[in-house]
N, C-alpha and C positions, 0 to 999 in steps of 0.2 A: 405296298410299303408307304408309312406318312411320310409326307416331304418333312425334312428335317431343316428348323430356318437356321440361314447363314448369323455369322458369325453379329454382323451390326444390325439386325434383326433383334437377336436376343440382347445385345447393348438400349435399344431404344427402345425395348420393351422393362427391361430393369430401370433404367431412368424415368422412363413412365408411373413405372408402378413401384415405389422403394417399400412398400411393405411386403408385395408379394416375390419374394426373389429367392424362396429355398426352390433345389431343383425340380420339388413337387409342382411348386406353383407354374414354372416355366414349362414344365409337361403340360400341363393343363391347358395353359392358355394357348401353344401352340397342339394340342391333339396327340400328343406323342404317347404311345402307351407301347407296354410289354418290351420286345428288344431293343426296338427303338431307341429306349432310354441311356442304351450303353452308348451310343453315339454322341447324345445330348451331354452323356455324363466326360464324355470325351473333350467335346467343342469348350465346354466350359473351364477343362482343365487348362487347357491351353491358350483360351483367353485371361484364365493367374497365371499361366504361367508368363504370357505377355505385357503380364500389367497394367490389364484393363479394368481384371474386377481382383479382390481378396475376398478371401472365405472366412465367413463368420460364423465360426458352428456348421450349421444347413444351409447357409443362406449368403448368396455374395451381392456386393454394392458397389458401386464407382469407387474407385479411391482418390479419384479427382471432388471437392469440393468447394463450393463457397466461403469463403472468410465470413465471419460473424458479422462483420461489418460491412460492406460491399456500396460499389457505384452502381444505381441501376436505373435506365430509360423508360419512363412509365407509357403506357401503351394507350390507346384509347379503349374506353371502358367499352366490356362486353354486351351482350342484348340484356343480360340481368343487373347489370350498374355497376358488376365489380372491375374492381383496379387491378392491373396485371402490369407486371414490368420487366424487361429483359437486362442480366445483369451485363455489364460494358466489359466486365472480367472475367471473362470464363477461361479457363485454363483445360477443361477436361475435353476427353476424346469424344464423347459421348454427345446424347442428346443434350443440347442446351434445356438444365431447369427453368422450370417455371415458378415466377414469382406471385404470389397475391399480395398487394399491398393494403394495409389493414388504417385505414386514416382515423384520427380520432376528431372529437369534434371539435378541439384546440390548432386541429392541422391546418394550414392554409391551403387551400383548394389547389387540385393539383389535376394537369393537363398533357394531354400526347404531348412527348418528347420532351416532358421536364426532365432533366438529372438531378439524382436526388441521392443522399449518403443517408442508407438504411440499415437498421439491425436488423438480423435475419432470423428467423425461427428452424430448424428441421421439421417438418413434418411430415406425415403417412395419408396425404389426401386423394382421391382419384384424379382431380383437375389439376394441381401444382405441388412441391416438394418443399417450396419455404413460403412462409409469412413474413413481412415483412412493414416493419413500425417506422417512419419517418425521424428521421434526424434535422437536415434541414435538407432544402433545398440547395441546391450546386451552385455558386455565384449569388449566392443573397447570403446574408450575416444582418439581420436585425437586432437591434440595440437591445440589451433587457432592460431590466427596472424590476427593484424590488424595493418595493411601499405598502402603504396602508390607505386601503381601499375608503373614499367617500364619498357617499351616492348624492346622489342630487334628481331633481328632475327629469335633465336632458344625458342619463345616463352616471357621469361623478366624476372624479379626479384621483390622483395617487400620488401619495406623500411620499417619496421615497425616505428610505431606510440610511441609504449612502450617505453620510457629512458631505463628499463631494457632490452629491446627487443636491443642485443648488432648486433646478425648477421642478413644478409641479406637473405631471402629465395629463393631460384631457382625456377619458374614456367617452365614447362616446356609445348610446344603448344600446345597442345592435352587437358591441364587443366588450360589453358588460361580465358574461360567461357566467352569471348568476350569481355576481362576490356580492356581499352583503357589507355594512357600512362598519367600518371596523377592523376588518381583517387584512390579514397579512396576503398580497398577492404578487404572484410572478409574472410580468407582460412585458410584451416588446414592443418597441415600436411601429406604427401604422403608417407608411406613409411618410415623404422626403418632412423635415424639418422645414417648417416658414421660419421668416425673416419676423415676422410680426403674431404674435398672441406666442398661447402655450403649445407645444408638442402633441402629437394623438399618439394613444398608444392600445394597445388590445391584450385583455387578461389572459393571458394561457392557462394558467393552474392558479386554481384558491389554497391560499395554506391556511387557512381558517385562523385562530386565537394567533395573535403575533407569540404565545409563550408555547406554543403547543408544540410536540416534539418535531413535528415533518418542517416546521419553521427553524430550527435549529442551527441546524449547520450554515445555514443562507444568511443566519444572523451573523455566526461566525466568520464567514467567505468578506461581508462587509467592515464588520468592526475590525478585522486586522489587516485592511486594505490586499486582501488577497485577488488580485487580477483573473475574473472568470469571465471577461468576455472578451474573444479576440475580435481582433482589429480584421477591418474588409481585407487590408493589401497579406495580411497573414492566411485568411481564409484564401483568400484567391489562389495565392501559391502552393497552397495547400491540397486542392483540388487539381491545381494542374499538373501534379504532379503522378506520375505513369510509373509501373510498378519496371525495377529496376532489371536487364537480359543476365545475360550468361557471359557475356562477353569480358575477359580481364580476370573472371573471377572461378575459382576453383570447382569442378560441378561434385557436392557432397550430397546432392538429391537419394542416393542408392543408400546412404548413411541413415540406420534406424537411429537417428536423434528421436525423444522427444520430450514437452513440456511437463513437467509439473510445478503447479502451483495451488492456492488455496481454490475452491470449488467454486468461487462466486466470484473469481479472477474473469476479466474481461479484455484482459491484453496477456501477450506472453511475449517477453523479451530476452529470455535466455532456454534455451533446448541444452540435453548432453546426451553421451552415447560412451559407452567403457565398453572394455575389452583384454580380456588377460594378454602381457606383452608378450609376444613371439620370438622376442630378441633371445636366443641364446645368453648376451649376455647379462641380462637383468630376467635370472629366472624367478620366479611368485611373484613381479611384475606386475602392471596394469598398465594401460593407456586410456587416456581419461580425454576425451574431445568437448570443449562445453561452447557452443556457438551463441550469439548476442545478433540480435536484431542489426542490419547498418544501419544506423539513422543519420548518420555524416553523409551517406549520397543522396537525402534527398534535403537535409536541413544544413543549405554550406553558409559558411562563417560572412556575416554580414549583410546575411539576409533580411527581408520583414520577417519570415518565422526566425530566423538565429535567434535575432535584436529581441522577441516576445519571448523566444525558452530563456534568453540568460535573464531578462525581466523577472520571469515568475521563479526561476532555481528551481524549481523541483515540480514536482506534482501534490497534491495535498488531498488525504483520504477522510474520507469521514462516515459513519457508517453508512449511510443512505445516498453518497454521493463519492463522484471523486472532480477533483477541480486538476486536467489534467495540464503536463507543459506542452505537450502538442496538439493540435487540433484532433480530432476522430480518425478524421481521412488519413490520420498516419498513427496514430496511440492507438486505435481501434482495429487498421485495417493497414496497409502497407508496411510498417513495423513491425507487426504483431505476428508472430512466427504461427500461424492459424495450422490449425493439424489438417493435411493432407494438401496445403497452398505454398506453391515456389515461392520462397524469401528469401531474400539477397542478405548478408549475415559478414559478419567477422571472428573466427571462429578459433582456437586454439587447442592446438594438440600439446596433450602435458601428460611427458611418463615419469610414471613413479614408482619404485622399485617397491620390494617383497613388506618394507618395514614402514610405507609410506612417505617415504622421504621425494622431492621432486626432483630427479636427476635429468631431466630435458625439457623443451621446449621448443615451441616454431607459430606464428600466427598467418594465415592465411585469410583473404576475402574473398567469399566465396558465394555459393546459391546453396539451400538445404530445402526438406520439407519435414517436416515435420510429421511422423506415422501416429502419433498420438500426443493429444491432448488429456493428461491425463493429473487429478488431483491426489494430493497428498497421501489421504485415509485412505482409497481407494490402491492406491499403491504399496502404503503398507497391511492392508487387510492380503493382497494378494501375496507379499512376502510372506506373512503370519499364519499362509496358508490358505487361505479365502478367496481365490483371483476371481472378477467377476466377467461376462463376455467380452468387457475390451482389456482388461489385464490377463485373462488367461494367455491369449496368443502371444505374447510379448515375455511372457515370466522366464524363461529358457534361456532367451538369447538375448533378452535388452536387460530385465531386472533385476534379476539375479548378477550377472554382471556388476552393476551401477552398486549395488550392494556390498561384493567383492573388494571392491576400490574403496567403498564408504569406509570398509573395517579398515581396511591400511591406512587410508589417512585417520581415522580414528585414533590410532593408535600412537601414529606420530604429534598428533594432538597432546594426547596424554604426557608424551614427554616434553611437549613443548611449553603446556600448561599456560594458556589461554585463561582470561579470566573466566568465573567457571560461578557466576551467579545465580541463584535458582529463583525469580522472579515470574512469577505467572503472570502471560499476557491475557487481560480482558480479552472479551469478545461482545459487543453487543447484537443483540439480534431483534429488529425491526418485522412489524407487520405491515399488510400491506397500505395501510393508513398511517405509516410511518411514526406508530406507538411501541415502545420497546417492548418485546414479550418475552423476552428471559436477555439475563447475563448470566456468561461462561466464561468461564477460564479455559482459554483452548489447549488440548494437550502438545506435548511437545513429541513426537512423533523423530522416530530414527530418521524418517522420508524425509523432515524437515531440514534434520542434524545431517544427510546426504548433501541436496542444494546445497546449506550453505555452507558445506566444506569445500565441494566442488567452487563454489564463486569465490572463497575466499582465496584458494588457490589460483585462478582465473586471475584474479585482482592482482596476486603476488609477479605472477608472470607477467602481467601488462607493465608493473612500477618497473620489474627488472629488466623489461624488453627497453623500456624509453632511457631507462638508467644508464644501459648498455650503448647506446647506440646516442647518445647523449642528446636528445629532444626534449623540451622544456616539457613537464608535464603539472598536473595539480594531484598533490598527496593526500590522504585521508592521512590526519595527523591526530594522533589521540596519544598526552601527555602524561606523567606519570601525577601522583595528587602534590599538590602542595602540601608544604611540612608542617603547617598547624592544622589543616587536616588530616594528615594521616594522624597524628598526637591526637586529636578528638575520636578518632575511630580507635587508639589503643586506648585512649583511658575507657570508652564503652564496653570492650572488649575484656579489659581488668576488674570493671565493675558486673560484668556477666560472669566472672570465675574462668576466662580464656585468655588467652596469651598472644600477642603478634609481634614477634620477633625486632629488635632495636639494633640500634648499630652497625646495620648495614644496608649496603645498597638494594634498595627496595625491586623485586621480583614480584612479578605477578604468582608465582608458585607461592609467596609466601602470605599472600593476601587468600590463598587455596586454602592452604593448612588451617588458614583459621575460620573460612567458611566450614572447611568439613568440619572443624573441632565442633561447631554450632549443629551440625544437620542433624535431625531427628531431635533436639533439644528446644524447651522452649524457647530457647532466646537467637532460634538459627532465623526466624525473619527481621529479627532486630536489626542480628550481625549483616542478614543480605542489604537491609535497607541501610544502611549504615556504609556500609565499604558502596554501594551505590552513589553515596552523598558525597562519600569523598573525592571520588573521581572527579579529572578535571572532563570538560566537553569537547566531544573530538568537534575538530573543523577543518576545514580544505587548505590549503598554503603550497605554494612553490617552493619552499624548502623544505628537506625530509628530516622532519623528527622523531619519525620512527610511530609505531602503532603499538601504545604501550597493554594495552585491554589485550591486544590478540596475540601479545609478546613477537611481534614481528619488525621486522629493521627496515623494510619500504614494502608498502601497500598503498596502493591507489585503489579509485573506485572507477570499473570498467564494465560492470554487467547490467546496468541500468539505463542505457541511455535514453529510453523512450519518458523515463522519469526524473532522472538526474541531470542537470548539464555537467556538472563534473565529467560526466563517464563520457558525454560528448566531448569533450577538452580531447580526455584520453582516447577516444576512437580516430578525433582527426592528428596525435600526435600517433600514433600508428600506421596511420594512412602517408605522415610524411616521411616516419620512418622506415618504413618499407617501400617508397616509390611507388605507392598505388593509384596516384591518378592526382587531381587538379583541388579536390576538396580533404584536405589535410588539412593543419594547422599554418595558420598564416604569422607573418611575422609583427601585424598586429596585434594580433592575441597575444602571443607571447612577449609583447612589451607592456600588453595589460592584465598578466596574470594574478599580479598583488590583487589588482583593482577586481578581476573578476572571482578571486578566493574570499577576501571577504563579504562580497553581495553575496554571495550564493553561499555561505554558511551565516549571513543575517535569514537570507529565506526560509533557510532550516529550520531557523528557529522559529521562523513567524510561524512557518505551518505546524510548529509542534504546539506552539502554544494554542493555536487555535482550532487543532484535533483534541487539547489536553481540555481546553473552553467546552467545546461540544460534549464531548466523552462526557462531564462532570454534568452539562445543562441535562442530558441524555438520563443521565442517575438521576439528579433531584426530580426529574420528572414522572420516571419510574418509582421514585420513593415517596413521589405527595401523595397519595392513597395510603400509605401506609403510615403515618404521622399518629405517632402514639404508641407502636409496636417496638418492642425489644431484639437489640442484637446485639451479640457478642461480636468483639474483635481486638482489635491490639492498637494501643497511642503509636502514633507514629509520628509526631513531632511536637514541642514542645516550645511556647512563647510567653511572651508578658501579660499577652490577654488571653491564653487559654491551652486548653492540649488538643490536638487533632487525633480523631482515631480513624482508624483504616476498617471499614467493615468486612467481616469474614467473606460473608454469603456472596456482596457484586463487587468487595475493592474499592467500593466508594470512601472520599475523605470526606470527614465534617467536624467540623470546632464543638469544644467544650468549651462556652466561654467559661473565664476565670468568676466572674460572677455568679454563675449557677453552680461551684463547688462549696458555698457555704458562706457563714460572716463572717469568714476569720480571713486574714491577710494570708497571701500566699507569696512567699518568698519565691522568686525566679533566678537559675543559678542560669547565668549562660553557657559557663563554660562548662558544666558538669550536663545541663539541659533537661534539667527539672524544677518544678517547682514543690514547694514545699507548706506546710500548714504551719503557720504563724501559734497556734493553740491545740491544734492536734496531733503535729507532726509527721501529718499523712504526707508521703513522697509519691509525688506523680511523676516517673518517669518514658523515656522511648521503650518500646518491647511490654510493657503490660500489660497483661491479659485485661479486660475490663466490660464490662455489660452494659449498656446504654438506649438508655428513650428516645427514638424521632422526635424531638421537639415544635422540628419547623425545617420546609422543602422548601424552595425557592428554584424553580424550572427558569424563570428567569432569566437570576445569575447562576444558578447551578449551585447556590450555597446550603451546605447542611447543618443543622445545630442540634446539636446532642445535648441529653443531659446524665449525666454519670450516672449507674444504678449502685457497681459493684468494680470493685480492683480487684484483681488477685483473688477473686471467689469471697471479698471481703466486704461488706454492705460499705457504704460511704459514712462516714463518722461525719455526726453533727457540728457543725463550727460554732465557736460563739463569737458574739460582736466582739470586734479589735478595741483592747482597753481606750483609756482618754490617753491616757500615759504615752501607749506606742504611737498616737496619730501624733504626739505634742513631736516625738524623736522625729520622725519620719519628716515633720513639715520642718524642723531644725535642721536637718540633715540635708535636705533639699535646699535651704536658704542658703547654708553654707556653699556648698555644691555652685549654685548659681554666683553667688562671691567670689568665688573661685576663680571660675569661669572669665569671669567681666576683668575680672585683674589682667588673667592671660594675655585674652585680648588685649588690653590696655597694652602691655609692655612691647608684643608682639606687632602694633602696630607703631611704637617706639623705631623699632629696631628698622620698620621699614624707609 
C-alpha cells in the first residue's frame, strides 16, 4: 500500500507548486495510484472543508494570499545573482511564498535585510509564486524632480518644470540614465543637500519630447500645483504602521463580501455581500451588507499623514497614473480590502424591503476578507450567463443575490427619480509607451448601476446615522439650478420643439420628463448637455442642503475614504458616534469644519480641472496625425470668437473660430447662444449636427481647431465682405456704448 502524505505534506507541496494542484497532479507527485486515490480524494475534502484550500474546478489553492502590494525583507542574493524576499506579512497557514524581486535598472541597489514596499506579480514558477517590482525602499522617501534634461560634459543639469522648483539639479554621468539634451525627465534626488553649490539628483525615467503623451499628466500634476510627493515624517508613519487585530471589532471574515470595481482598479475600498431577509416580517426583503476600508485606525486626526490627506482632498486620476491621498503602504496595501487578506473595515448592514425602500440599519467596525476580487464586465458576463472560473463558483450564493437587491433598489430609484442624464463616460486607453491607442466610451453596465446604488445607499445611512445621534458631520451638498439658468435651459428646450414645465417648484422628475421627451431625437444630446450646464456644482458643507441630482434630503460621502477626506470626516464621526475607540472625530475638527469643507471641495476642483487638462492634452495628441481628416459631430457651445463642436468618434472639444466661418459679421446672441450671419443668415446654434476639418492639434495645450464643412447635411454658404456701411454702425455704436460707459462712472463715483 503507497503511504499516503499527511495532511501539511500536501499543503507545502500545493504552495510549492501553484500550478500543479488538480488532484491528478497531487497523485503524481506523491505515487499514489488506483485505490489509493479515494483517500487522497478524502484528505483533500476535509482540508475545504477546514479552510485550508478551495476548489477551483479540478484544482485547489491557498485561499490565504498576498495583498498586491506587500512589505517584504530582501534576502541575500542566491548562487545565480537572483533577489528573493520574504514577505513581513503573511497571514496564511501554509508554506510561506516565495518572492523573486525583479530590479530594474532605475532601482537603487538593494541589500540583505532592506524592507522594501513592493507590487506583487502571481505567478506559476518552479522556484517562487510572485514577482515582485520595487516601490521604494522602507524609511527613504527621495525628493523627485521633474525638468528638462541638459547635458553638458561632466554629465548636465535639470530645469525643473515646477514655478516653485526655484534651483537647478546637478546630474552627474554615471546617473545620466541615457536622457538626451532636451527632454523631459523624472529624477530624485542623490544624496543629503549641501549648504553650498547645486543639489545632485539621478534620472529614473526619460519621458522624452516634454509635448509627448507619457509627459502629460506630470505636466498637469505641476501646473495645478497638485502635491505628489509625500513628506519623510508622512512616509515614516506610513510604514510604521501594522496591519490592524481583531480585537473591538466584529469578526465578518466567514461573510462572502466581495470587491468589484473597474479591471485596472489598483486599490479596493468598499466590498458588499446581500441576502434575501429572513425576517418574517419584511417578506421579498433583502439585506444588503456594504463594508469600507477603516482608514481612521490607522490615519488619526492630526497626524503627519491626517495634516498631507486634508492637504491633497482627494486623490487625482489620470489615465496613466493616479496621484493618491495616502501613501502606497496604505492606498495600495493596508486599506485596500485585497481578496482573500484580513482587513479591518466599517461596515453597514441596510435592510430593505420587497419595493426597495430602506426600512433599517446598524454600523459595526469590524475585520472582513474579502472571497474575491472581482471586475465589473466580468460580473456581469457571469449574470448574462457567461460566468468565468472565478465567477462561476460565486453566481448562486453571492451574485445573484447582489442582483436581487439591485432590482429593488432600482426600482425604488424609479419612483424616486434621481437625475437620470445619459452622458457617456470617455475612456482613454494608453500603450505601453504611454501613446493613446484608442478612445471608448465605456459602457454603462447593470454591475455598475449595482455599486453605485448600494454606496449611495451606504452614504444615506452614514448622513442619517450622524443626523441621529447628532455628531457634526460634512454633507455632499448638491443645489438645485439657479433661476436664469434654468430660464436658459427652457428657452433651448422651446426652441428644440420640448417643453419644461414652469410655475412650480422645481423636481428633479421634471427636469426627467424633458430628458426622456429628447431621447432617441436629434436634439436629446443638446437637451443632456444643456440640463448638465445648468446644474449648480455639488460641494462639501456642514450644513444640510439637501442632494438635489439624487433627489435625496441628507447624503454624505462615506465609501471612499482611502480617496476622499470627506469620507474620512465621516468614518471618524462614526467612530465617535458609536464609542468605538480614541480615533473619532475630535473637537477640533469639528470647530474646523467650514474651514475643512471649503479646502477640500477647492481640491475637487483642482483635480477636476487638471484630469479635464490631461484628458483634452491626451486628444490633441491622439488627433495630431490626423490633421486634415473629416468628422462629424454636434456644436456644443457657443461664444463671440467662435462655436465649439464635440466630436462623435473620441468626445473631443475644438473651436470653430468665428473667423474661419466666412467674411460676413456674425451676430452673437448670448442669451439665445448663437450666432448668426450678418449676409447670409446662417444660424450656428448648440445641438447641430455639423461636419468638420482638423485644421490644427496642439498636444501641448490640448487645443483643437476646426473648420466647419457642413451644418445640418447643409455645405457652408459663402459669406461676403461686411459692407463700409455696417463697419461705419458698428464703430458708432461702440463709440456710443463707451460714452456711455465713462458717464456711469462719472456720476457713480459722485455719489461715492
Amino acid at each position: 500500500m503507497t503511504r499516503i502524505p499527511t495532511k501539511q505534506e500536501i499543503l507545502d507541496w500545493i504552495s510549492a507548486h501553484p500550478t500543479l494542484t488538480s488532484k491528478r497532479d497531487i497523485a503524481k507527485a506523491f505515487g499514489i495510484k488506483g485505490s489509493d486515490r479515494i483517500d487522497l480524494k478524502r484528505i483533500l475534502k476535509e482540508l475545504e472543508a477546514e479552510g485550508h484550500l478551495e476548489k477551483r474546478k479540478r484544482s485547489y489553492a491557498d485561499p490565504d494570499r498576498l495583498p498586491p502590494v506587500s512589505v517584504l525583507q530582501v534576502k541575500e542574493p542566491d548562487e545565480n545573482g537572483d533577489l528573493f524576499a520574504r514577505p513581513l506579512e503573511w497571514h496564511g497557514e501554509g508554506v510561506e511564498p516565495i518572492v523573486l524581486v525583479l530590479p530594474r535598472a532605475s532601482d537603487p541597489a538593494l541589500g540583505a535585510g532592506d524592507r522594501i514596499l513592493a507590487r506583487l506579480t502571481v505567478v506559476h514558477e518552479e522556484d517562487h509564486n510572485y514577482e515582485a517590482r520595487l516601490i521604494r525602499r522602507i524609511g527613504t522617501n527621495p525628493h523627485k524632480i521633474l525638468g528638462i534634461f541638459r547635458k553638458s560634459a561632466e554629465g548636465g543639469r535639470i530645469l525643473p518644470i515646477d514655478k516653485a522648483g526655484q534651483n537647478e539639479w546637478l546630474v552627474a554621468e554615471g546617473a545620466v540614465h541615457g536622457a538626451k539634451d532636451g527632454e523631459l525627465v523624472e529624477a530624485e534626488q542623490a544624496g543629503p543637500k549641501g549648504r553650498l553649490g547645486l543639489p545632485r539628483a539621478r534620472i529614473i525615467e526619460r519621458l522624452g519630447d516634454p509635448s509627448a503623451p507619457k509627459a502629460v499628466s506630470l505636466i498637469a500634476i505641476h501646473q495645478h500645483g497638485i502635491p505628489d510627493d509625500f513628506p519623510d515624517k508622512v512616509i515614516e508613519e506610513a510604514d510604521s504602521a501594522k496591519p490592524q487585530g481583531l480585537s473591538g471589532r466584529q469578526d465578518l471574515r466567514d461573510m462572502a463580501l466581495v470587491t468589484i470595481d473597474p479591471s485596472d482598479a489598483r486599490d479596493h475600498d468598499d466590498a458588499c455581500f446581500a441576502h434575501a431577509d429572513d425576517d418574517p416580517k419584511n417578506p421579498g426583503g433583502h439585506v444588503i451588507w456594504v463594508a469600507i476600508a477603516d482608514v481612521a485606525a490607522y490615519v488619526r486626526a492630526g497626524s503627519a499623514l491626517d495634516r498631507e490627506a486634508r492637504k491633497r482632498g482627494n486623490s487625482t486620476y489620470f489615465p496613466d497614473r493616479v496621484v493618491p491621498m495616502l501613501p502606497d503602504r496604505l492606498s495600495g496595501d493596508l486599506c485596500s480590502l485585497h481578496e482573500g487578506v484580513p482587513r479591518a473595515c466599517i461596515a453597514v448592514r441596510m435592510q430593505i424591503d420587497a419595493q426597495g425602500n430602506k426600512i433599517g440599519h446598524r454600523f459595526v467596525r469590524g475585520m472582513m476578507r474579502s472571497v474575491a476580487s472581482l471586475n465589473y464586465q466580468e460580473v456581469q458576463d457571469a449574470i448574462d450567463g457567461s460566468p468565468n472560473d472565478k465567477t462561476g463558483p460565486l453566481l448562486d450564493e453571492v451574485l445573484t443575490p447582489l442582483y436581487a437587491a439591485y432590482k429593488a433598489l432600482d426600482a425604488e430609484r424609479d419612483r424616486r427619480q434621481p437625475l437620470d442624464l445619459d452622458l457617456p463616460e470617455r475612456r482613454i486607453v494608453l500603450n505601453d509607451k504611454g501613446h493613446v491607442e484608442s478612445v471608448a466610451f465605456r459602457d454603462r453596465l447593470d454591475a455598475h448601476k449595482l455599486i453605485e446604488e448600494f454606496m449611495i445607499l451606504a452614504n444615506v445611512a452614514a448622513a442619517e446615522t450622524l443626523i441621529a445621534k447628532r455628531v457634526p458631520l460634512l454633507f455632499r451638498v448638491h443645489e438645485e439650478p439657479a433661476p436664469e439658468k434654468l430660464e436658459a435651459l427652457r428657452e433651448t428646450a422651446q426652441a428644440s420643439g420640448l417643453t419644461l414645465a414652469k410655475g412650480q417648484v422645481l423636481q428633479t422628475r421634471h427636469l426627467n420628463a424633458l430628458l426622456h421627451q429628447a431621447a432617441g431625437t436629434d436634439e436629446a444630446e443638446l437637451i443632456n448637455i444643456s440640463t448638465l450646464r445648468s446644474m449648480a456644482q455639488a460641494y462639501y458643507n456642514p450644513e444640510n442642503f439637501g442632494h438635489f441630482g439624487l433627489a435625496l434630503k441628507n447624503y454624505a460621502h462615506f465609501t471612499s475614504p482611502i480617496r476622499r477626506y470627506s469620507d474620512l470626516i465621516v468614518h471618524r464621526g462614526l467612530i465617535k458616534a458609536h464609542g468605538w475607540g480614541d480615533d473619532g472625530l475630535t473637537a477640533d475638527e469639528i470647530e474646523q469644519l467650514d474651514r475643512i469643507a471649503t479646502h477640500i471641495s477647492d481640491t475637487e476642483r483642482r483635480s477636476m480641472m487638471a484630469e479635464r487638462d490631461t484628458t483634452d492634452r491626451y486628444l490633441a495628441a491622439y488627433l495630431s496625425e490626423r490633421v486634415g481628416n473629416e468628422f462629424s459631430g454636434r456644436i456644443s457651445g457657443i461664444a463671440r470668437f467662435g462655436a465649439f463642436v464635440k466630436l462623435d468618434e473620441t468626445g473631443a472639444d475644438g473651436l470653430v473660430p468665428v473667423r474661419s466661418l466666412g467674411r460676413e459679421f456674425f451676430h452673437f446672441d448670448r442669451e439665445a447662444g448663437t450666432l448668426m450671419g450678418s449676409e447670409t443668415g446662417l444660424l450656428i446654434a448648440i445641438g447641430q449636427r455639423v461636419t468638420v476639418r482638423l485644421a490644427q492639434a496642439s498636444p501641448v495645450t490640448g487645443g483643437l481647431e476646426f473648420e466647419m464643412l457642413s451644418i445640418e447635411d447643409k455645405d457652408m454658404p459663402r459669406g461676403g465682405t461686411p459692407s463700409k456701411g455696417k463697419r461705419v454702425v458698428r464703430r458708432k455704436a461702440a463709440k456710443a456704448k463707451h460714452k456711455t460707459d465713462k458717464l456711469k462712472r462719472k456720476m457713480e463715483g459722485r455719489r461715492k
